[in-house]
Each structure stands twice: as structure tokens, then as C-alpha cells.
N, C-alpha and C positions, 0 to 999 in steps of 0.2 A: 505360474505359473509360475508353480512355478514360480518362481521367486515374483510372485502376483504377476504372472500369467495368472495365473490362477486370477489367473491369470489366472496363462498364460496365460480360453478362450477363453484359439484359440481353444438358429436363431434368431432369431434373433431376430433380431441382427442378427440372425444364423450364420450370414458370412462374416461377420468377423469371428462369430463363437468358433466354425470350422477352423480358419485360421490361426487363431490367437496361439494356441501350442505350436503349429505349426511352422517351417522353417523358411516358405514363401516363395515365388515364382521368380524365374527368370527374367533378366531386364527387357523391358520392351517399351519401346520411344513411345512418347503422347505427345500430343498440342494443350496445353491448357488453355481450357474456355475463357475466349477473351473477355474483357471490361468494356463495357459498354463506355460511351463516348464521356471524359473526366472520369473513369475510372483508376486515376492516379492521384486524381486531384484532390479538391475540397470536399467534402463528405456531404456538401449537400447535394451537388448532382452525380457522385458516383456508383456505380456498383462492384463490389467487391467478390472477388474470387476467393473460393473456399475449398479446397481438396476433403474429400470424404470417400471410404471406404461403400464399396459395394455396390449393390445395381442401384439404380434409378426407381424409387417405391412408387407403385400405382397410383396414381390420381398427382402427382408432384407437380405439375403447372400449376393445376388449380391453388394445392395448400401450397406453394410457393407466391403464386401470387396475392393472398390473404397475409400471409407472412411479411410479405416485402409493404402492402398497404401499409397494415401498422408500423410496420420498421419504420418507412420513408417516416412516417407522422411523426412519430417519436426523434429520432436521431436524424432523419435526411438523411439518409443514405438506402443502398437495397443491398441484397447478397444475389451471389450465383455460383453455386459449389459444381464444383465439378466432382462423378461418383466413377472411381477406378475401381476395377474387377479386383475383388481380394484377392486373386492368384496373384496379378501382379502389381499388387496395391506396394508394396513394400519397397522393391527394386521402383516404380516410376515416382514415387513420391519420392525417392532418397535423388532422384535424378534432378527432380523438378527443382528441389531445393538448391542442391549443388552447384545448379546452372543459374541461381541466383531467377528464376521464374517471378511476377509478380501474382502471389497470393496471399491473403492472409493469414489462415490459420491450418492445421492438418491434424490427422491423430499420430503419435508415434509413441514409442514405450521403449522399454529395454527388449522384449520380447518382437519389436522392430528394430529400429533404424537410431533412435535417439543418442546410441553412442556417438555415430560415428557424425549427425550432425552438430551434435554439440563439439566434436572434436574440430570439423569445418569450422564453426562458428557461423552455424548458417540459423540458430536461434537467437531471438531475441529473450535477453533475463526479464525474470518479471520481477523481480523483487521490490526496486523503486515504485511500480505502475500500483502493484498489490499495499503498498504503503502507503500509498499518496492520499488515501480515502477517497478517490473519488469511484470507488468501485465499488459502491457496501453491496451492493442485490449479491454479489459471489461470493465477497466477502461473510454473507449471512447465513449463501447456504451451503460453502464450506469450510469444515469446520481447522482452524488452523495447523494443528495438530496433521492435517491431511499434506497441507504446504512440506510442512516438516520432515516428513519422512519421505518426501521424496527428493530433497534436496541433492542436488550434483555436489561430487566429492570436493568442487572450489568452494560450495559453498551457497550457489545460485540457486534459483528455481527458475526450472525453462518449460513448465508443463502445467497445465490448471487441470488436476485429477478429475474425473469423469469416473464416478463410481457409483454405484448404487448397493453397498455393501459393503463389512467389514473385508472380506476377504472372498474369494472366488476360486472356488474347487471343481476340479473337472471328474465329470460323473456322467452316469450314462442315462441316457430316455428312453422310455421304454416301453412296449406294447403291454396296455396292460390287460387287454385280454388274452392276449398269446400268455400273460403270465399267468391268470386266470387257467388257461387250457391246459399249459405244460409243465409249470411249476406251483399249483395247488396256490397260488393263489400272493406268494411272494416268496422275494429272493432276499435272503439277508448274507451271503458272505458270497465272492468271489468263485468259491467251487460251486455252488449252486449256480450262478448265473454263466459260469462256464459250462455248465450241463444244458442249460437252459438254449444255450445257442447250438449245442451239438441237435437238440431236440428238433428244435426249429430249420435246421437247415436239411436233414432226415425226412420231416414230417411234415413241413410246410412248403418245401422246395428255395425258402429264399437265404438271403445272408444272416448272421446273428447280428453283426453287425456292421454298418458304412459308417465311413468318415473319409475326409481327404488325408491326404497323408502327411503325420506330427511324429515330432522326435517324442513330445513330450506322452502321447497315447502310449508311448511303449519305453521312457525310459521316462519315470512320472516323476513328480515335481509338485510337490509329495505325493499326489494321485494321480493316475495315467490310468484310463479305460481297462486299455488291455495288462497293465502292469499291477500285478496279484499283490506283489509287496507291500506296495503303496496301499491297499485295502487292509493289510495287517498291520503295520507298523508305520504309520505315515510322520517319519519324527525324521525325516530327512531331507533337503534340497541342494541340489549339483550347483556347484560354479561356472562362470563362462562369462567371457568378453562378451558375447551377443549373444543371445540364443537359437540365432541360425548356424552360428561357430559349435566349436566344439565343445562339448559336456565334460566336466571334474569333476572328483567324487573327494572331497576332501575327510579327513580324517574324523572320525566317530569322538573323538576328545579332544577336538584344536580347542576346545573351549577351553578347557582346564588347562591342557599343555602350551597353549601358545600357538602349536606347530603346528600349520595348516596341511603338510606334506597331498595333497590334491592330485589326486592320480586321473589318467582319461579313466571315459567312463565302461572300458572294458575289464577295467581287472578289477570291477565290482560286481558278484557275483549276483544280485539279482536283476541286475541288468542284464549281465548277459542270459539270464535264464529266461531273461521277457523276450529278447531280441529272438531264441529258439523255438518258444514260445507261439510268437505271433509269426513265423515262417509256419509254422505247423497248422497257424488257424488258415493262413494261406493259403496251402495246399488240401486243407481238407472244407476250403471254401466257405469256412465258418466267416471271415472278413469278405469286404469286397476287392475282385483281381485287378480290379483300374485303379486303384487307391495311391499307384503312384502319382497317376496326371490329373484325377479326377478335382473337378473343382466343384467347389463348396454348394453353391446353386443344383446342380447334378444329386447331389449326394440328399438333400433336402428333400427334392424333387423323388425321388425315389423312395425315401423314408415316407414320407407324407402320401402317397399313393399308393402304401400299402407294403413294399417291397424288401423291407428288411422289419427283423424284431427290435432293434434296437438303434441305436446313433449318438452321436455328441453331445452333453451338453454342459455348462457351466454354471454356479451358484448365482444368477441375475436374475432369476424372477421372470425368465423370459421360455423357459418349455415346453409351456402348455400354449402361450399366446401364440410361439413359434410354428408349430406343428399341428395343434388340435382341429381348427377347423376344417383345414384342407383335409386332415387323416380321414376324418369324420365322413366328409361326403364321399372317398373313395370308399373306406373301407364299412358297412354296417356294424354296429356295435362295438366298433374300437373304442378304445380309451387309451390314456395316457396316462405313468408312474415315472417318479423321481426316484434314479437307484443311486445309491453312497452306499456300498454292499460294506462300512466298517465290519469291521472284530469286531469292536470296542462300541458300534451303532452310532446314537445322539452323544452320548462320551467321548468318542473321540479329541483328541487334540493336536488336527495338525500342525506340525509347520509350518509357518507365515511368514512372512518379511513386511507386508502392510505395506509395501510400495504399488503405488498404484498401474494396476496393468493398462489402463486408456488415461493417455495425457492430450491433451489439448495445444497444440505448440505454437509457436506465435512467428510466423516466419521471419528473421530480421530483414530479408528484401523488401517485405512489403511496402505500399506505397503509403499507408497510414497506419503505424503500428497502433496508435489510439483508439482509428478505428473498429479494430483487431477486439482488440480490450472491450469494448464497450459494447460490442456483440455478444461478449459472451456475458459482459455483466446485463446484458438485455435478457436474453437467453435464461437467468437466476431469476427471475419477476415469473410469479406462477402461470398466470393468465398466456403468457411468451412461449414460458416453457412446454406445456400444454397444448397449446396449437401449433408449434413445432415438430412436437416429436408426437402426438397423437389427430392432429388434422382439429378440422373445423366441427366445433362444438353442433350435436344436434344433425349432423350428415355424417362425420366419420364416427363418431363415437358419443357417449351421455356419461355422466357421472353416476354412478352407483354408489354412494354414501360419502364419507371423505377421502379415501382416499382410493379407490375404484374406479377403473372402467368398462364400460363392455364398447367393445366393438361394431358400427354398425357399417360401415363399407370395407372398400379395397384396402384406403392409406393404411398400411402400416410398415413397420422395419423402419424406417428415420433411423439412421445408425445415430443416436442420442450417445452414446459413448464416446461417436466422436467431437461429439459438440454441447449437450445439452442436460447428461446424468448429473443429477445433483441428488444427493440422498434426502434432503426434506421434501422433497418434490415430487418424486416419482409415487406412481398409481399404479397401483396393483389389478392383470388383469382378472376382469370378474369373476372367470370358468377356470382358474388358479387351482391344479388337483389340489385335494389334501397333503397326499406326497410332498407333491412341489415348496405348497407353503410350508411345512415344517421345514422341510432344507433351508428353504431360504430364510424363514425365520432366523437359524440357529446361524447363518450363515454371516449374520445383521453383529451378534453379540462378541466385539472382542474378545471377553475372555470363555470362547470355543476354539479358541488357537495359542498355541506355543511359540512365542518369538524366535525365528531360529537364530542362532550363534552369530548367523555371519546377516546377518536383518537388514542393514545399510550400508553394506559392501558392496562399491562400484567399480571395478578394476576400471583404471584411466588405459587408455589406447596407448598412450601415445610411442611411447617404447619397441611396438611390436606392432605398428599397422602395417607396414609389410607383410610379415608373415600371418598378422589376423587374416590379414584378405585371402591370402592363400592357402589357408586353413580351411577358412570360409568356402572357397570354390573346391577342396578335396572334400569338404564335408557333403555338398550341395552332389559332386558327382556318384560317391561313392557311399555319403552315410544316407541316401535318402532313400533308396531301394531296400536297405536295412529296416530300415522304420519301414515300410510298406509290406515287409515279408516276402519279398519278390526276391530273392536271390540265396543260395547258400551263404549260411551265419557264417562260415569259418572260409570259407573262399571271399565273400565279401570282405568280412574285417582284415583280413591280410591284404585286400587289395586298400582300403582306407586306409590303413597304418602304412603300408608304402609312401603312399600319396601325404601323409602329414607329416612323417620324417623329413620329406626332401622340403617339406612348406614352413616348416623351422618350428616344429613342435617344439623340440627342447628347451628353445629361448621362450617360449609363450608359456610352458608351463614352469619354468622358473620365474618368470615376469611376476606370473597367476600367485604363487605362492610367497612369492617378495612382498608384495603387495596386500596381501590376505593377512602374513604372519603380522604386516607393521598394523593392520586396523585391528587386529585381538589385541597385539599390545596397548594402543591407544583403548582400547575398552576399560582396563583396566585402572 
């Protein structure tokens, strides 16, 4: 996302897809679900604690306790994750760790928290564990290369990628009977499905389209929903310390020149023409007007009952499993489309950096990091994987050829991203549009993306965590009304640019480009 955001989402998992571009909720205290009695101890009478994104999926007693049978059997040990509201998944997870909590494992990315725990040292490396061979199931099915690119600038690996795909583009879902009704039948470029949403909100009376509110929808990374650019030229992606911090627009030739000269993301001019932009879809009610607070659940809820033409969504394989059934029984005759409105269509070649947007992180508190490990190399075994993340064979779901399945109860959502994606593994669901599957196909194929310039660029903190945070908190009060459309562009950005001046811009965007220009030279 985004520097994979794409990432960012960011479903799904809907609620992380919602968030994943997204900049994330305000702090707010939790208890983490205790360990049952030696849950510190010896792994055969304990149960370990797991932090996971999002709500609590239908039927989870049941397939947790199916889950935990085989676990015990296997390993002696059980799990019991605890599931935080993606609003404020980001702030209580960065807390729990901070405070040294005992848990296992979490999801975290650059497009969260991962900078700033890795700066704590509140990760454990995997590097030793991953080499010891006593891990082969994850070791099999991921594939090294994935390790690789997402190493920390020391050098470390603190994250076991969770992907189901080469790269992950944020793109829009779509009604595809409203598209049927109002656009003849498809949309292939940007002005088209901009009309399509004036159509809809005219003639249908609803929104074009809902989402919670992301920097990256509107200043895109290389694609952002509402950001047109990214649809035509997607051969670009912004810098930043976090990506709830603030956005760089570094220079169009640092490659060749060296000189990253990295400017905020306002004196790039189709940024700021998105950010006017989507004030205008705003006011003319094309977006939805709660989009500052609304959270992810809400927003779902509403797409899927019928209520808008369009919504969020990202290259996982997950749109139609996401939305289709529910839409179905609200709405008669709905259907579902995958829009990527390129110029350029299945040719495109965006930007990528191949860093993985869901990591897997291993918390160094925990009270068995081994056991930690050996979850998730459980987790790599098909038969694990599979009744993990789709429930109990023959009551939640059936096998549909090899790699298929269809749906037959409540379970679904298991955020598997944050625990359990493994690209050999994953099953395709059955009622997958045509749409969808082409995206996603193309989505699978490396070379459908351009490595971008700055690919494995991690600016280190540590120089400027002062003023990152307080970067952080001007961005949070002043840039996120921006991104929502909710305030005048040119009153707004004067009041953020106040607010980042006194937070020590200067030093953070010289830090930005100290650090940028020595990783071009190093390329060299």
C-alpha cells in the first residue's frame, strides 16, 4: 500500500481490507484475555494468547474448539486470541506490546505499528528460529525470497509474511447490476466510473461510494479509489516513516540522480487535485458523510444491504466471498464486479515494493517464543490451515475440486492474514466473479509490477522519534478530515502545515532524505 499496503488493505477480512490504507483509531486501554492456568509455563498444559484483528467470526467457540482438540493432540498446548476492533486495533496492540503484555504472536506491518516496535525492541528476530530447520511446514510454504524482502534495515526478520499474492492493489467493488443499469454494462477508466457514481447517487438515492476513512483512498499508493492518477499512471509511491505519519513525494529521477529531494505530499500536484477532489465528492454526497468515524463493520453493513454502488476492496481473492452472499439476500438480482479502471487495463505495471503488507510478529514478552513458532509452523500443514481459517470440513464449508471452496454456514472472516495466509494453501472461493478472478490472477504474477526505486527502503526512527510522534498526532488531528472530505482543502492544509512546522517537520524531512539518498547510493 502502498508501499504493499497494497497493501496497504487497508472484507474480508473486510475489516482489515477497510483499514489497511488506512491511518487507524485513537488509543484506547484493553485487558488482554488471560492464560488459562500454566499459561506461562510448559506447553503442555498451557494456553496461549494471540492478538488478532477484528470482530469475533460466527460460530468461533465451536471451530476454536475443534482447533484447540487437534492443537492439544499434536503440540500440547491450545490458543486463545484475543480479536480487537480494527478501529482501534493499531493504537491497543502498539500498547499491549509496549507494556510488555503476555502474548504470542500479532499482525503488524509498516502500514501499522512495526516501526515503532521494532524500535522498542518489543520483537522477537526470527532469523535463528527460521534457520534451525525445525520449522519446514512454513518454511515450505513460504517461499524464501518472501523472508527476504522484507528484512529490517539491521538486517533482521521480525515478521512471517502472511500473503496470498504477489502484490495487493487497492481497487473498487462494485454493483454489478447498478453497472448493468447505469453504465451499459462496464466501466473501464476512472471518468467513467466517476459518472457512474454521480448516476447512482441522482437515481438511486444512495452513496457511490463507502469506506472508512484512508489517507491512502485519496492520496494512492500507487492506486487509491478515489485518486484518478493512480488509474492513469500508477508508476509512483510516497515515503514515510509510518504510514499514519506523514506522506513524501520524493523526486520523479532520484533513481538516476541519486537525490531523493522528498517533498510533503502537498506540493504534488495530483495529490492535491485528489484531496479537492474528494471535498467535492463530499459535498455532493457522492462518498459517505460519516466517513470520518465510521468503522469498518458499519461500512460493510451497509454496502452488503444494499446501500451504496460501490466500496473497498484489495487484490486477495476475498470480494466476492466478502460481500456476495449477504448483498444477495438483501438486494434481488445483485451481482458483484472487480473494477482496476487502468488506462493501460491487464498491461498495467504498477509500482510495487514486494514488502509484505501482513506480518506475523512474534512478541519478545511472550512466555514461550517457541511456542509462538510452532503455531504458525502448525498453522503451514494443510489440513491446520484449512480448518483454521475456513471451519470444520462438511458443516462450514466442502471442497470444490483442488483448490475451491464453497461456503456452507456462518464461519467465515478468520482474519488468516493475521495468522494463517500462505500462498500454496489458500482456496479459492467457489462463486469467485469472473472479474475478481482475472484481478486476482494477474495480481499472483510478479512480473505485472515495476519494482519501485526505493523497493526496500526503511527509514530508521530513531533520529526523529520525537517529532515522528508529533508529526503523528498533527497528522491524526488535522490530516484525517482531509482524507474524509470533510473540511475546506485550503483552510485545512494551512491548518496541518501549522501544526507540522511547530512538530519538527524540517528535521524529519531532512532525516527522510539523509537516509533515502545513502540507500540509492548503496544500490548502486
Amino acid at each position: 500500500m502502498a508501499q504493499l499496503i497494497d497493501a496497504a488493505g487497508l472484507s474480508l477480512p473486510v475489516s482489515r481490507r477497510g483499514f489497511l490504507a488506512g491511518t487507524g483509531g485513537l488509543l484506547a486501554a484493553a485487558t488482554l484475555a488471560a492464560c488459562a492456568p500454566g499459561g506461562g509455563g510448559q506447553a503442555g498444559s498451557a494456553t496461549y494468547a494471540h492478538l488478532l484483528p477484528g470482530d469475533v467470526p460466527a460460530q468461533w467457540d465451536r471451530v476454536r474448539a475443534a482447533v484447540n482438540t487437534k492443537l492439544k493432540a499434536d503440540l500440547g498446548f491450545e490458543f486463545k486470541p484475543e480479536f480487537i476492533n480494527w478501529k482501534n486495533y493499531g493504537a491497543q496492540s502498539l500498547l499491549k506490546f509496549t507494556a510488555g503484555e503476555d502474548f504470542q504472536t500479532a499482525l503488524s506491518a509498516r502500514w501499522l505499528n512495526i516501526a515503532q516496535l521494532i524500535e522498542s525492541k518489543a520483537l522477537e528476530p526470527l532469523d535463528d528460529a527460521l534457520a534451525s530447520g525445525k520449522y519446514k511446514n512454513l518454511a515450505a510454504t513460504i517461499d524464501q525470497s518472501a523472508f527476504d524482502a522484507n528484512r529490517w534495515p539491521d538486517g533482521s526478520i521480525y515478521g512471517v509474511p502472511a500473503v496470498n499474492s504477489a502484490a495487493r492493489i487497492h481497487h473498487i467493488v462494485a454493483r454489478g447490476d447498478l453497472i448493468e443499469k447505469y453504465a451499459g454494462g462496464s466501466i473501464e477508466s476512472f471518468d467513467q466510473l466517476e459518472k457512474f457514481w454521480y448516476d447512482v447517487v441522482q437515481k438511486e438515492g444512495i452513496p457511490g461510494y463507502v469506506k472508512n476513512n484512508s489517507v491512502f483512498d485519496v492520496l494512492g499508493a500507487p492506486t487509491g479509489t478515489l485518486y484518478a492518477q493512480g488509474w492513469e499512471s500508477p508508476d509512483f509511491l510516497p515515503l514515510y516513516f509510518s504510514s499514519d505519519s506523514l506522506l513524501f513525494v520524493p523526486s520523479r529521477d532520484a533513481a538516476t540522480t541519486g537525490s531523493t529531494d522528498a517533498v510533503p505530499f502537498w506540493e504534488y500536484e495530483p495529490y492535491l487535485e485528489s484531496l479537492h477532489r474528494v471535498r467535492k465528492y463530499y459535498e455532493d454526497g457522492v462518498i459517505n458523510a460519516d466517513r470520518l468515524n465510521a468503522d469498518s463493520a458499519t461500512i460493510k453493513a451497509q454496502f452488503d444491504s444494499g446501500g451504496a454502488a460501490t466500496t473497498w476492496g484489495i487484490t486477495d481473492g476475498l470480494d466476492t466471498s466478502g460481500h456476495l452472499d449477504l448483498l444477495e439476500k438483501a438486494v434481488k438480482g445483485a451481482s458483484l464486479v472487480t473494477l482496476l479502471p487502468f488506462r493501460d487495463g491487464l498491461s498495467a505495471k504498477p509500482n510495487q515494493t514486494f514488502q509484505a503488507d501482513n506480518l506475523v510478529v512474534v512478541n519478545a514478552a511472550a512466555a514461550d517464543v517457541g511456542a509462538a513458532l510452532q503455531l504458525l509452523d502448525w498453522v503451514s500443514i494443510k489440513e491446520n490451515h484449512d480448518l483454521l481459517q475456513y471451519g470444520e470440513e462438511g458443516t462450514d464449508w466442502k471442497a470444490v475440486g483442488d483448490d475451491a471452496y464453497e461456503q456452507l454456514g456462518d464461519y467465515a472472516n478468520f482474519p488468516g492474514y493475521a495468522m494463517s495466509w500462505r500462498i500454496p494453501l489458500e482456496r479459492k472461493y467457489s462463486r469467485m466473479s469472473e472479474s475478481e478472478e482475472t484481478w486476482f490472477d494477474w495480481s499472483k504474477d510478479y512480473d505485472n509490477f515495476t519494482i519501485d526505486p526505493f523497493a526496500s527502503f526503511i527509514p530508521d526512527l530513531t533520529e526523529v522519534k520525537t517529532e515522528h510522534a508529533q508529526i503523528t498526532a498533527a497528522v491524526t488531528e488535522f490530516g484525517n478530515p482531509l482524507w474524509a472530505g470533510a473540511v475546506d482543502v485550503d483552510k485545512g492544509l494551512d491548518e496541518l502545515k501549522k501544526a507540522l512546522d511547530t512538530a519538527g517537520l524540517p528535521k524529519v524531512q531532512e532525516e527522510l532524505n539523509k537516509q533515502a539518498d545513502a540507500y540509492l547510493a548503496a544500490q548502486k
